[in-house]
C-alpha positions in Angstrom: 90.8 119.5 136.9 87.2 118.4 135.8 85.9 115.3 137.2 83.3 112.8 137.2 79.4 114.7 137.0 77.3 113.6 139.9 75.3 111.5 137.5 78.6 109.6 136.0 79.7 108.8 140.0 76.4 107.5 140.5 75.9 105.1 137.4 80.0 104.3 138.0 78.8 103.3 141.6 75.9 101.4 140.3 77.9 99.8 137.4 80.5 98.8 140.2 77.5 97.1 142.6 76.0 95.4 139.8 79.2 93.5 138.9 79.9 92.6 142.5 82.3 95.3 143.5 81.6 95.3 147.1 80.6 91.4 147.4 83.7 90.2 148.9 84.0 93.4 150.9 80.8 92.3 152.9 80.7 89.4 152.5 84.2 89.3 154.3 83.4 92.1 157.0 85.1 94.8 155.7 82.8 96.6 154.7 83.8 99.0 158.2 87.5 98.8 157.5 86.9 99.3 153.8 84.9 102.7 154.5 87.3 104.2 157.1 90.3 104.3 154.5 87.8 106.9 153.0 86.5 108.4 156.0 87.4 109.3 159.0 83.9 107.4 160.3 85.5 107.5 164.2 85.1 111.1 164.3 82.1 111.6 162.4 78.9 111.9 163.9 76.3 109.7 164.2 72.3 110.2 162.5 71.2 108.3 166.1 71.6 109.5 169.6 72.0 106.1 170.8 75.6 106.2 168.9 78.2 108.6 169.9 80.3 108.4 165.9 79.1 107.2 162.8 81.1 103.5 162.6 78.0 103.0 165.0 75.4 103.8 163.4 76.6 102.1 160.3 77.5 98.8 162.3 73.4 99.3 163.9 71.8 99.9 160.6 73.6 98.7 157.6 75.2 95.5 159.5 73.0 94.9 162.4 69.8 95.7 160.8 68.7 95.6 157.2 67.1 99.5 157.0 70.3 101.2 155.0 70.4 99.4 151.6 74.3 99.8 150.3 73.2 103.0 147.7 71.5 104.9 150.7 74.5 104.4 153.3 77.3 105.6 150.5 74.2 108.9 148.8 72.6 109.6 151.9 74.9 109.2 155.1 78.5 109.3 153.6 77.5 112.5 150.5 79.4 110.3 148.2 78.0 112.0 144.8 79.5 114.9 144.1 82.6 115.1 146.4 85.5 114.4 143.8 87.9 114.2 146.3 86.5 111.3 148.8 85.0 109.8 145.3 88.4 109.3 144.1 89.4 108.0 147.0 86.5 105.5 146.6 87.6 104.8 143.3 91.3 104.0 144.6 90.5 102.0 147.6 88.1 99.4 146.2 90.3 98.4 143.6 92.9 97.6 146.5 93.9 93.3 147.1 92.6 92.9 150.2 89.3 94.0 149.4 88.6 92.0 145.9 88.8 88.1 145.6 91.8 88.0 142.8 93.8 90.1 141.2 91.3 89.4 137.7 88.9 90.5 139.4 90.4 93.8 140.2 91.3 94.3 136.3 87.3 94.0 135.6 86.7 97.0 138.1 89.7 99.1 136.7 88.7 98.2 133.2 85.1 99.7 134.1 86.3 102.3 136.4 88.7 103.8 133.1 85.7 103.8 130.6 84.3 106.5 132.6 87.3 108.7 133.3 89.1 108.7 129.8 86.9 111.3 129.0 88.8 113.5 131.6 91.9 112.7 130.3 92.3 110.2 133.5 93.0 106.7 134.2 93.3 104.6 137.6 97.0 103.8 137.1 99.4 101.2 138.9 101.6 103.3 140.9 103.2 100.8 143.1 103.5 97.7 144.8 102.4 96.4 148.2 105.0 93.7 150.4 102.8 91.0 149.1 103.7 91.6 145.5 99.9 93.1 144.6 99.3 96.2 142.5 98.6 99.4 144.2 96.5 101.9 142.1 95.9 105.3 141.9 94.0 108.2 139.4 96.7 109.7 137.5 96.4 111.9 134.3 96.8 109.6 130.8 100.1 110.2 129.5 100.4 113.4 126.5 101.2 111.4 123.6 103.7 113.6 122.6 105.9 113.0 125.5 107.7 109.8 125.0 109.7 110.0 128.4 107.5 107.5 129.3 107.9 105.0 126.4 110.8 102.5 126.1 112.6 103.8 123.5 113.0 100.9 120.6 116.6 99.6 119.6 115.3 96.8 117.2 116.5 97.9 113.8 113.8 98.4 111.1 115.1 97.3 107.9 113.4 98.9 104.6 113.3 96.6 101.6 111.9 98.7 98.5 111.8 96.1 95.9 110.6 93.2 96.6 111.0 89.7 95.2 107.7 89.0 94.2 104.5 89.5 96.9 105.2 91.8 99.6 103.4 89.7 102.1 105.9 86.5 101.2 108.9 85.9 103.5 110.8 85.3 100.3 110.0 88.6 99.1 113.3 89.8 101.1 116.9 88.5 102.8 116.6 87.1 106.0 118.7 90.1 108.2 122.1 89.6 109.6 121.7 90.5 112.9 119.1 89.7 115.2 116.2 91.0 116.3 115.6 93.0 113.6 111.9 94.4 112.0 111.5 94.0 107.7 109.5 96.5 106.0 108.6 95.7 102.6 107.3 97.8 100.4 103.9 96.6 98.6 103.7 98.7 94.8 99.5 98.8 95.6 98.4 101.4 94.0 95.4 103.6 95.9 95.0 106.0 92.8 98.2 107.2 92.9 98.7 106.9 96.9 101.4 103.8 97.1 101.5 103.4 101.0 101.8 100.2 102.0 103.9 97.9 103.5 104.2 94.0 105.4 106.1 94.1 108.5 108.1 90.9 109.3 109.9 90.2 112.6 112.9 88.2 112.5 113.7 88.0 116.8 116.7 85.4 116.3 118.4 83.2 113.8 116.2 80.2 113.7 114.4 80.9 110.4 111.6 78.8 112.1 110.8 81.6 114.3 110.1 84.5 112.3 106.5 86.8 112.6 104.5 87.7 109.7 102.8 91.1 111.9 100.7 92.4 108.9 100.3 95.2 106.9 100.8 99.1 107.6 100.3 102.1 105.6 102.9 105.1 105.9 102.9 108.8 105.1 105.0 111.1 105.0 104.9 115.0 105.4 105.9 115.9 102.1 102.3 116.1 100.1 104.2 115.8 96.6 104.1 113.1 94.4 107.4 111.4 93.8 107.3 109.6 90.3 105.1 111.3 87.8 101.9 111.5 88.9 102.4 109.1 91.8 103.0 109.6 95.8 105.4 106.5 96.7 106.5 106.7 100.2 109.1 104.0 99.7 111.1 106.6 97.8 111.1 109.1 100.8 111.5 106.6 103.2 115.4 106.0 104.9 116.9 102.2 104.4 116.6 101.8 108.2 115.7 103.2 111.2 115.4 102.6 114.7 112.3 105.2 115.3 110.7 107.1 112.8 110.7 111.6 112.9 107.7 113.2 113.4 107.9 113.5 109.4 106.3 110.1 108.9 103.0 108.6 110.2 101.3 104.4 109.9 99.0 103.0 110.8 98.3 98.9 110.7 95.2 97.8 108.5 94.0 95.1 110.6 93.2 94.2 114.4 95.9 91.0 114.1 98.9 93.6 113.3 98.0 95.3 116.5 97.5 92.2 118.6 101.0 90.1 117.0 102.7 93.6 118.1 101.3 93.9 121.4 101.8 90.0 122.3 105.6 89.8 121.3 106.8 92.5 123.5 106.3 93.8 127.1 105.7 97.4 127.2 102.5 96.1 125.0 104.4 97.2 122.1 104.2 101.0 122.6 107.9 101.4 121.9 107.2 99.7 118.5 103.8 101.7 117.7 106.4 105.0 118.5 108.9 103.7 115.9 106.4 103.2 113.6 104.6 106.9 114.6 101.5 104.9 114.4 98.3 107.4 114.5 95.6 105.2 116.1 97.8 104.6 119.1 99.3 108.0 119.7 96.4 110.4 118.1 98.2 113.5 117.7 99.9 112.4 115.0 96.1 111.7 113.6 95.8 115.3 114.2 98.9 116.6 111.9 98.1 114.4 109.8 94.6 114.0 109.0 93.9 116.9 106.3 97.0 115.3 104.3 95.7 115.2 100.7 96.5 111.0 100.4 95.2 110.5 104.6 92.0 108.3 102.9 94.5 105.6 101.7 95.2 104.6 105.3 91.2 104.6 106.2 90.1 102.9 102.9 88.6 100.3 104.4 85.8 100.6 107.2 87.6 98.1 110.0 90.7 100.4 109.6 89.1 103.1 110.8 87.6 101.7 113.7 90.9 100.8 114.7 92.1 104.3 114.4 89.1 105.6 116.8 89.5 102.7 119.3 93.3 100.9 119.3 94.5 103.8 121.5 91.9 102.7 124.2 92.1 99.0 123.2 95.7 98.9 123.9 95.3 99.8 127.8 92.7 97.5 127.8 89.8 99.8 127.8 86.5 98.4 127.2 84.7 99.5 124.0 81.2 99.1 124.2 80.1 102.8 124.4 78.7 102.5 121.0 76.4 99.6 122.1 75.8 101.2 125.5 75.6 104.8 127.3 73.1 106.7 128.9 72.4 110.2 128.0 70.8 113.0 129.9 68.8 116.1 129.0 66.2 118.4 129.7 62.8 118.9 127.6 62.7 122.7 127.2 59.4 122.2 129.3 61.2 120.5 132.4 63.1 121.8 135.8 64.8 118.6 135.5 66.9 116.5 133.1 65.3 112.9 132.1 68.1 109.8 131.9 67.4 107.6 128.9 69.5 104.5 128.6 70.1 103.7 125.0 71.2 99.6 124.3 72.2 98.5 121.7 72.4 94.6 121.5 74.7 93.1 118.9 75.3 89.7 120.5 71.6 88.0 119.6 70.5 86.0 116.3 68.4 89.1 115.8 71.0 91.5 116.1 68.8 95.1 118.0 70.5 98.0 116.0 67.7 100.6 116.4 66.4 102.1 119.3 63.4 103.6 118.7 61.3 106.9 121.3 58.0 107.0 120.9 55.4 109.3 122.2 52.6 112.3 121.4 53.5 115.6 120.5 55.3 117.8 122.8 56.7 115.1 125.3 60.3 116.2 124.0 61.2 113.6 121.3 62.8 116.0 118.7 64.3 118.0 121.5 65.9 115.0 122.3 67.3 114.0 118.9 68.6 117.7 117.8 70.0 118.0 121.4 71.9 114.5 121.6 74.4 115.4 118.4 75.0 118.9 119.4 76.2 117.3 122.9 78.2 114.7 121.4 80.3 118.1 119.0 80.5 120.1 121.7 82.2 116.9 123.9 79.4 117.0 126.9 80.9 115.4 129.7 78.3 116.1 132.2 75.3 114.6 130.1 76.6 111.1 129.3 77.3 108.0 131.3 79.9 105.7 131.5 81.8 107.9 128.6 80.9 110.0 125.4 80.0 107.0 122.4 82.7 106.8 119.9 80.6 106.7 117.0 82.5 106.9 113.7 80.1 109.3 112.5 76.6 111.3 113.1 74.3 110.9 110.5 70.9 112.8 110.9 68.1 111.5 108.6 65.0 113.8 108.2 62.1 113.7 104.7 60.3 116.6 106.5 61.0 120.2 104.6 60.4 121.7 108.2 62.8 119.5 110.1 64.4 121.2 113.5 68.0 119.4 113.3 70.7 121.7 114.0 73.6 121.2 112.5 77.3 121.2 114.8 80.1 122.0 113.1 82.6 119.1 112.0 85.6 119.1 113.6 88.5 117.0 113.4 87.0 114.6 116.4 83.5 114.8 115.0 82.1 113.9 112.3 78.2 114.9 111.6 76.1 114.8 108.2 72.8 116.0 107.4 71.1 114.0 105.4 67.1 115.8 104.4 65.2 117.9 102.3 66.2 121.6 103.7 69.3 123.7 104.3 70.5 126.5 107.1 72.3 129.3 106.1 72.7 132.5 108.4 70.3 130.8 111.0 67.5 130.4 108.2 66.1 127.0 106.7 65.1 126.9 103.4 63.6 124.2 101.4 66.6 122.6 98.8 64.9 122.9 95.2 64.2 119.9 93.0 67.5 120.8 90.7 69.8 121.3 93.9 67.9 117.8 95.0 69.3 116.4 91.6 73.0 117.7 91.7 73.2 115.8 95.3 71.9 112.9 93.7 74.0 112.6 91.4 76.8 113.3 93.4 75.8 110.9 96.2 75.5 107.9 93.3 79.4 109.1 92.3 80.4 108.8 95.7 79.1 105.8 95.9 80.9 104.3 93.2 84.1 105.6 93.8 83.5 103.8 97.5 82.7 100.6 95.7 79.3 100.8 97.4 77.2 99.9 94.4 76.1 96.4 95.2 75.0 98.0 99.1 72.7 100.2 97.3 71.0 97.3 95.2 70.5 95.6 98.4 69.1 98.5 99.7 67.1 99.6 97.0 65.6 96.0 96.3 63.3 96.5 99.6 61.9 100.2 99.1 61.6 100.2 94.8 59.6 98.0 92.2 61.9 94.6 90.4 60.8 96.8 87.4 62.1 100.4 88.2 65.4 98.9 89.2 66.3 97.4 85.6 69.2 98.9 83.7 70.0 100.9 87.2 73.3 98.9 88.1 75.7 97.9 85.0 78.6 95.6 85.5 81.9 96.3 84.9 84.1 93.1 85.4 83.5 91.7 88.6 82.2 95.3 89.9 78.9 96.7 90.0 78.7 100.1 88.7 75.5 102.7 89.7 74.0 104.0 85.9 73.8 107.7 86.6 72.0 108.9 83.9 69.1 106.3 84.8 69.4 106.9 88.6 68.2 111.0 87.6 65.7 109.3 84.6 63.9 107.0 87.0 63.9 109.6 90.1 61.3 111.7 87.6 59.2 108.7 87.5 58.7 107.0 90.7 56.0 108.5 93.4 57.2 111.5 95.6 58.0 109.7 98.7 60.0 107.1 96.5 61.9 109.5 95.0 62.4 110.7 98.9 63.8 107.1 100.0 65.8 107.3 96.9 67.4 110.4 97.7 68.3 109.6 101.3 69.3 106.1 101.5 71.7 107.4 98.4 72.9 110.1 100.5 73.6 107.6 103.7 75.0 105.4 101.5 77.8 107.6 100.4 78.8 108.8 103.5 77.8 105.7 106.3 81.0 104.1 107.9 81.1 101.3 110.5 80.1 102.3 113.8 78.0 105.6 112.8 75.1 106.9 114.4 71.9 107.2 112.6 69.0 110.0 113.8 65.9 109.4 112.5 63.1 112.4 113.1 59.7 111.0 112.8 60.2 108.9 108.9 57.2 108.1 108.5 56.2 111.2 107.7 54.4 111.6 104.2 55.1 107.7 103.7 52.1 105.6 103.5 52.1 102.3 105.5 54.0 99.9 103.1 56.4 102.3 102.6 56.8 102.5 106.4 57.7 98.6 106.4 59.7 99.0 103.5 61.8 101.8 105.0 62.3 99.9 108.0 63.3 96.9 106.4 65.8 98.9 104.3 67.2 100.5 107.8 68.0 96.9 109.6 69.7 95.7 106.1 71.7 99.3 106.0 73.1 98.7 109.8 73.7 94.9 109.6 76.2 96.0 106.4 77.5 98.5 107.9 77.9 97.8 111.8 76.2 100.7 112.3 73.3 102.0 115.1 70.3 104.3 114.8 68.2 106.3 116.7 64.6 106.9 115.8 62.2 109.0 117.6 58.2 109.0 115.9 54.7 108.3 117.3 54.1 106.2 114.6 52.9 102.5 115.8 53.5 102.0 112.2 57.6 101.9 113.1 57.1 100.5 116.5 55.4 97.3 115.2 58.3 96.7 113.4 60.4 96.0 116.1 61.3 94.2 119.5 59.9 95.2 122.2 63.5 95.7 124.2 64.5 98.8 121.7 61.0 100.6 122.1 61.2 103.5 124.8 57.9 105.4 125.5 58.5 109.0 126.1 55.3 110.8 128.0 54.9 114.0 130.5 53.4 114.5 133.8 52.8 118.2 133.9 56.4 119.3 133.7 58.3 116.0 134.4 59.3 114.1 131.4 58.7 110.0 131.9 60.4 107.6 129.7 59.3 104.0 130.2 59.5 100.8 128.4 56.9 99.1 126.8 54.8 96.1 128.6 53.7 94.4 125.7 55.8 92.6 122.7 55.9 95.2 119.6 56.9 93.3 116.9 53.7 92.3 114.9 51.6 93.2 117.3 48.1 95.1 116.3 48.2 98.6 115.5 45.5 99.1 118.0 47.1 97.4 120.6 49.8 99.5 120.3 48.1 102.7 120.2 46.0 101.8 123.3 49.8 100.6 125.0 52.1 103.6 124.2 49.4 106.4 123.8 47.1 105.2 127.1 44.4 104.8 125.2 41.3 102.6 125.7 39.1 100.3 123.7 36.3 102.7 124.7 36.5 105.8 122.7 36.6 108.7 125.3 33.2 110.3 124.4 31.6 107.0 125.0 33.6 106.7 128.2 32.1 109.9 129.5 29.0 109.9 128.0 28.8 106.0 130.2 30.0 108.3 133.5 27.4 110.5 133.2 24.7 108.5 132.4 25.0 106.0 135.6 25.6 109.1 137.6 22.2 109.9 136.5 21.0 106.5 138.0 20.4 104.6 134.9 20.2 101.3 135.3 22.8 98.9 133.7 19.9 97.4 131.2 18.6 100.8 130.3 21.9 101.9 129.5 23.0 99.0 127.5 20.0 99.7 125.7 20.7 103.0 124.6 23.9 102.1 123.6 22.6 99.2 121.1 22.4 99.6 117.6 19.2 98.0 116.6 19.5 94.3 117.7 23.0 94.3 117.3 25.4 93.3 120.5 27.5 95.5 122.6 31.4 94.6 121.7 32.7 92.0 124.9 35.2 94.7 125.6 32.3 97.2 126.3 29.7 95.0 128.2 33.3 94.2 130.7 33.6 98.1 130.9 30.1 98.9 131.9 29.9 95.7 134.3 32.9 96.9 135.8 31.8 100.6 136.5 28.1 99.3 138.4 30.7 96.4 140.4 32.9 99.7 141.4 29.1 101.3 142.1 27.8 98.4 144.1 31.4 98.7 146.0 31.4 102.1 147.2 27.6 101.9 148.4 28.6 99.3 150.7 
């Protein structure tokens, strides 16, 4: 079975160090008795004659002296990276009592541990128990869903009530039950245009009224795609008066993070016997799979926190971390390079000033768009090997491009991913062509339908407040009731009237608009092209107010200084090449604000001194002129040299005065 890539084990092991993995190990002395349950160190042999096996040599030089740091004794003198077999044996042993301080502890490392091996369909599993009552782990395969051996099957009856008295989500709305424990489902007669799916679960666990549970609200499907009554699909009617566990004909899922968490606190198994009953889809995701292309699936993912619970519960619930959307590393290789380049993409959601963007910056032909056409294509095709700890559940891929010559390729969607192209040109049969100004209309238009069928009308003023005129935008958004409604007919009038690269932000923030969903991944390729410098700011303005909305993240790769002086310094990443070996660095000084030549001197390497000057000044002193006589032919008229000049030629005649003596 595939495991871990050699650069997963070694940002696992480094992940592990950094949160003070082995610190109780040394600090304890075991670091000795820690490594021989992994290898057999007494019959190894030693890397210095003085020391017949290797325990000595590690007690000379790792314990004894300071010369092995703890990375070079596990790479270098154990081979850790890239031997699966002693690396899960790693894995297993440190998460072992007598090596950690407390048994919390040990639930940090597994919970990091598991982030990188769901990917591989793996998770370090408690297997057993040791005399002194402490959890003994090992790597096990997760669990096929579709196998419930494993799951204790559920003998509280679920009791259907289909018309209510009065609001669903009211304990009065039913009878309390005569027997006890018992679930209530209650139907709710919400209509989704036509799709009537959803219910309030009540728990009733004994007869004291005082102690009933409200969980939340559910939706439920049903395999039969037919509407019931007339014209509407009511799942109540197809639904039996009560049930222990629901067939494989039905499928819920719970519309808010409490229902999970009231369901998982009330009973032991962490309320996976429940979640079966139910057939619950974001806990056991092949029934996402069946059911997903149902014509009425979209009334159960309405709403944008509902279906980032059906991407994440499933991990949630085994107390998985879920941070791989704010922070993963990715790998690739510039087509120029022998060697693939890690970049570490954060994403920090926790400050004042939340950092949603990262942006790559750098001169032509360092790699930048080979990196953003690469990264989505890895994340389709489900890369293992090129992302650290774990592949990002993003919601979706959205690539953004105003160029007509863009080089995004397009993945297929598939059921797991979901990837849009948002730009100016098509591919058809492996050819791009430029989308024509009509074809750019009928997407408009259909973009501002989608938008207000998605109730998204009021995000689009706030977006389009920062990029048009107060003027343009009158008579664009109508009211209907309480709900703001896009005007169609004047979204296609006043896209005739405003400038080209306008009418370009119009087109795009209306396409990300209609298809953006918390958690998704925006790729930008080089914006600022054919957008003067206001519109620059204006764009990325409308960018931070599009993720804040939306939860969202974006990627941005340019060598515009333009885009980089619009944000923090800790999202910039510099993206240069020596010879054939790509470099990615961060950037020294603060960004936001900062002076456009600043910047271009910081990210491009460039000096005050235009290079001509800078050479022409070499060649001159090598001549022997004297620093007076070259200042002099420098000067324009009687005017004086720049301070940053006169420091540059002092500086070359110090060096001069240097090397003579």
């Amino acid at each position: 079975m595939p495991f871990l890539s050699k650069i997963q084990q070694t940002g696992l092991f480094k992940e592990i160090e950094d949160n003070k993995g082995f610190q109780h190990i040394i600090d304890s002395g075991l670091i000795l008795e820690f490594i021989s349950e992994i290898w057999d160190i007494d019959n190894m042999g030693s890397t210095d004659p003085r020391y017949h096996t290797l325990r000595g040599d590690i007690q000379q030089h790792f314990l004894n002296n300071d010369d092995w740091d703890l990375n070079y004794l596990f790479s270098e003198i154990l081979k850790l990276y890239g031997d699966a077999a002693h690396y899960r044996k790693f894995l297993e042993t440190i998460v072992i009592y007598k090596y950690q301080e407390d048994k919390d502890f040990i639930t940090i490392i597994v919970s990091i541990i598991n982030e990188y091996l769901i990917g591989y369909g793996l998770s370090l599993k408690i297997v057993s128990m040791d005399e002194s009552g402490s959890y003994i782990y090992a790597i096990r395969e997760r669990s096929s869903p579709i196998d419930d051996s494993q799951i204790l099957q559920n003998s509280i009856p679920f009791i259907v009530v289909k018309q209510p008295n009065g609001s669903s989500w009211k304990w009065t709305s039913h009878n309390i039950p005569n027997s006890f424990p018992t679930f209530v489902l209650v139907a709710d007669n919400w209509d989704d245009f036509g799709a009537v799916t959803l219910f309030d679960l009540f728990y009733y666990p004994s007869q004291n009224n005082e102690k009933w549970r409200y969980i939340g609200k559910t939706k439920i499907l049903n395999t039969d795609e037919r509407n019931t009554e007339g014209n509407k699909y009511k799942v109540k009617s197809l639904m039996p008066d009560k049930f222990e566990i629901l067939s494989e004909e039905y499928c819920s899922l719970g519309q808010s993070q409490e229902y999970y968490d009231n369901i998982k606190n009330l009973f032991a198994d962490g309320g996976k016997s429940i979640f079966w009953a139910l057939k619950d889809c974001a806990i056991f995701s092949f029934i996402e799979d069946k059911f997903e292309k149902h014509p009425r699936f979209y009334s159960l993912i309405r709403e944008n926190e509902v279906e980032r619970l059906l991407r994440q519960e499933k991990y949630i619930i085994d107390g998985i971390r879920m941070t791989s959307c704010e922070k993963f590393t990715y790998s690739f290789t510039p087509k120029y390079a022998q060697e693939p380049i890690s970049i570490d993409l954060t994403f920090d959601i926790s400050k004042i000033f939340s950092q949603r963007v990262v942006a790559i910056i750098g001169q032509n032909g360092v790699g930048k768009t080979q990196f953003i056409t690469k990264l989505p294509m890895d994340l389709a095709s489900k890369n293992l090997d090129v992302f650290s700890p774990q592949i990002p559940l993003y919601s979706k891929i959205i690539a953004v491009s105003n160029s007509l010559y863009d080089n995004f390729k397009t993945p297929d969607r598939t059921v797991g991913f979901n990837y849009i192209y948002c730009g100016l040109s098509n591919v058809a049969s492996g050819k791009r062509t430029i989308i024509s100004p009509e074809e750019l209309q009928h997407r408009l238009i259909a973009s501002g339908r989608e938008i207000n069928n998605k109730g998204r009308a009021e995000s689009l003023k706030g977006i389009l407040e920062t990029i048009l005129p107060s003027f343009i935008m009158i008579g664009l958004f109508l009211t209907d009731g309480d709900e703001i409604k896009l005007d169609l007919n004047k979204l296609l009038s006043i896209n005739k009237t405003i400038s080209s690269g306008e009418s370009t932000l119009l087109y795009l923030f209306c396409s990300i608009i209609s298809n953006i969903r918390f958690d998704s991944l925006l790729l930008f390729d080089e914006p600022e092209t054919h957008l003067h410098p206001n519109a620059i700011t204006e764009l990325m303005s409308a960018v931070y107010k599009l993720l804040d909305e939306f939860q969202s993240y974006a990627i941005i790769v340019t060598h515009s200084p333009l885009i980089i002086r619009e944000m923090k310094s800790e999202g910039v990443k510099i993206m240069t090449r020596l010879e054939n070996v790509p470099v990615i660095r961060g950037i020294s000084i603060e960004s936001l604000g900062e002076n456009i030549s600043t910047l271009v001197n910081e990210i491009f390497d460039n000096k005050d001194i235009p290079k001509y000057y800078r050479n022409k000044i070499e060649e001159l002193i090598n001549k022997g002129y004297s620093e007076d006589k070259l200042i002099e032919s420098i000067k324009s008229d009687d005017l004086p040299l720049g301070i940053g000049l006169q420091l540059y030629i002092k500086q070359k005649y110090y060096r001069l005065e240097n090397e003579k003596d």
